[in-house]
C-alpha positions in Angstrom: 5.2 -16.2 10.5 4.1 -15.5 7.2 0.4 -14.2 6.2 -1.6 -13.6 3.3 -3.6 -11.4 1.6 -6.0 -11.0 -1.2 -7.7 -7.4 -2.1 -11.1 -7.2 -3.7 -14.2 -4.8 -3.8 -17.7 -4.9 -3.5 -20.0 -3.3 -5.9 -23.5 -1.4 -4.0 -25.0 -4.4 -5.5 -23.2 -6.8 -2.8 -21.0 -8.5 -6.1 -17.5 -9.4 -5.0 -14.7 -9.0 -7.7 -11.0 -9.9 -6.8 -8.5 -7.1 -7.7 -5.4 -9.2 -6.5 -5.5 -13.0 -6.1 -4.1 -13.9 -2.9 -0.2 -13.3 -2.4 1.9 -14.4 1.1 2.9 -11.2 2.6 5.9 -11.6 4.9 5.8 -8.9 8.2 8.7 -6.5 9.1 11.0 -7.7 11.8 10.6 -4.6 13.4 7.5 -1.9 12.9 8.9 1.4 11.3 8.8 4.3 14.2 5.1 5.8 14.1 5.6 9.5 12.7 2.5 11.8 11.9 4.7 13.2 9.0 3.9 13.0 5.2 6.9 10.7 2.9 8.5 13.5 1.1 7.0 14.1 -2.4 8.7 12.1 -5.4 6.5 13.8 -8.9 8.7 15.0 -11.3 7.9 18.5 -10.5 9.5 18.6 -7.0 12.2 15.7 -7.8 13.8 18.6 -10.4 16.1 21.0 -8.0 15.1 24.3 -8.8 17.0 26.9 -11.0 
């Protein structure tokens, strides 16, 4: 079962703009496991092996 989104924010002044129209968004068969660990970082300082 498919689903869709659509992102947008909302000014203080209450005004609605869309930031991405709305896209079908397809679910994972199967949830990743839950982890409380950070994705190893991938910047181009820490990518480069060291010397």
């Amino acid at each position: 079962m498919a689903m869709t989104m659509k992102v947008y924010e909302v000014s203080r002044d209450g005004l609605t703009r869309i930031v991405r129209e709305e896209a079908e968004a397809v679910p994972l068969e199967q949830p990743e496991a839950a982890s409380n660990r950070f994705p190893a970082c991938e910047c181009p300082e820490c990518k480069t092996p060291a010397r």
